[in-house]
C-alpha positions as CSV (number, residue, x, y, z in Angstrom):
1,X,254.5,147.9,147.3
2,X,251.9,145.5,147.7
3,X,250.7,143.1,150.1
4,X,251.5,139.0,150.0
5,X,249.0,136.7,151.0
6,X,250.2,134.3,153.8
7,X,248.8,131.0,153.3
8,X,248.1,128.8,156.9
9,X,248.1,124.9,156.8
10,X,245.3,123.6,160.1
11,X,246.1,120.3,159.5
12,X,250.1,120.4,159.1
13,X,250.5,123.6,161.1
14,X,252.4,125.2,157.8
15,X,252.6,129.2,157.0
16,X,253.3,129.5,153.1
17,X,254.4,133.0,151.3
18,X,256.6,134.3,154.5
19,X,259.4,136.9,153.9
20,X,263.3,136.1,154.5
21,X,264.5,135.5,158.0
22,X,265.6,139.1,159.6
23,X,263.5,141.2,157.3
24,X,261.2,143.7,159.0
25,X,257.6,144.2,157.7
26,X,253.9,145.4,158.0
27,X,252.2,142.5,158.7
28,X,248.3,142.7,159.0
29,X,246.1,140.8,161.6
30,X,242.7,141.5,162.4
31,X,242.6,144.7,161.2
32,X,245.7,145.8,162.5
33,X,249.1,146.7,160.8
34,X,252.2,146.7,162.9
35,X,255.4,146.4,162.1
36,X,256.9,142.9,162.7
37,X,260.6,140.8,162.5
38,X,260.2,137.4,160.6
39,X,262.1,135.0,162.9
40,X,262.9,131.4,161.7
41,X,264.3,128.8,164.3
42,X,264.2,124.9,164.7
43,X,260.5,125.3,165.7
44,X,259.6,127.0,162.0
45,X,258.4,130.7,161.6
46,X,257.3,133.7,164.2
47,X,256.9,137.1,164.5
48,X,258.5,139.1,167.2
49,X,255.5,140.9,168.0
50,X,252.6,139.0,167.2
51,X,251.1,135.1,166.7
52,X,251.7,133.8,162.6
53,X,248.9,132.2,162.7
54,X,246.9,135.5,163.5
55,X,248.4,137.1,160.3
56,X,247.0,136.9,156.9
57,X,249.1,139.3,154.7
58,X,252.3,141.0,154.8
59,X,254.1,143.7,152.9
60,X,258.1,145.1,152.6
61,X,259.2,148.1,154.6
62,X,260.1,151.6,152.0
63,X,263.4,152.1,151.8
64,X,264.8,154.6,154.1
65,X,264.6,158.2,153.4
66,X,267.7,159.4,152.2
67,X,268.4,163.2,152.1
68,X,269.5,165.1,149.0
69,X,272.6,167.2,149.4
């Protein structure tokens, strides 16, 4: 896995290189990783947990662990 750029628009407001709606990620801010939902509405794009805007790359969650029988 590797991390995706997000690419911020000042003048238009616009976040480029976002995941699908509904699909949880790492997103990194300031430092920080946390685990976010992308969230579309009318309004554009959010995270549940944190400003866009704040966020400057993001990466897929693992698969879940699945136990062998």
């Amino acid at each position: 896995m590797e991390w995706n750029k997000i690419e911020h628009d000042p003048e238009t407001g616009r976040v480029e290189g976002l995941p699908e709606p509904g699909e949880y990620i790492f997103s990194f801010s300031n430092g920080t990783v946390a685990v976010d939902e992308i969230i579309y509405d009318y309004y554009g794009a959010f995270l549940d947990a944190g400003d866009i805007y704040s966020v400057t790359a993001w990466m897929p969650m693992p698969e879940p662990y699945k136990e062998e029988k």
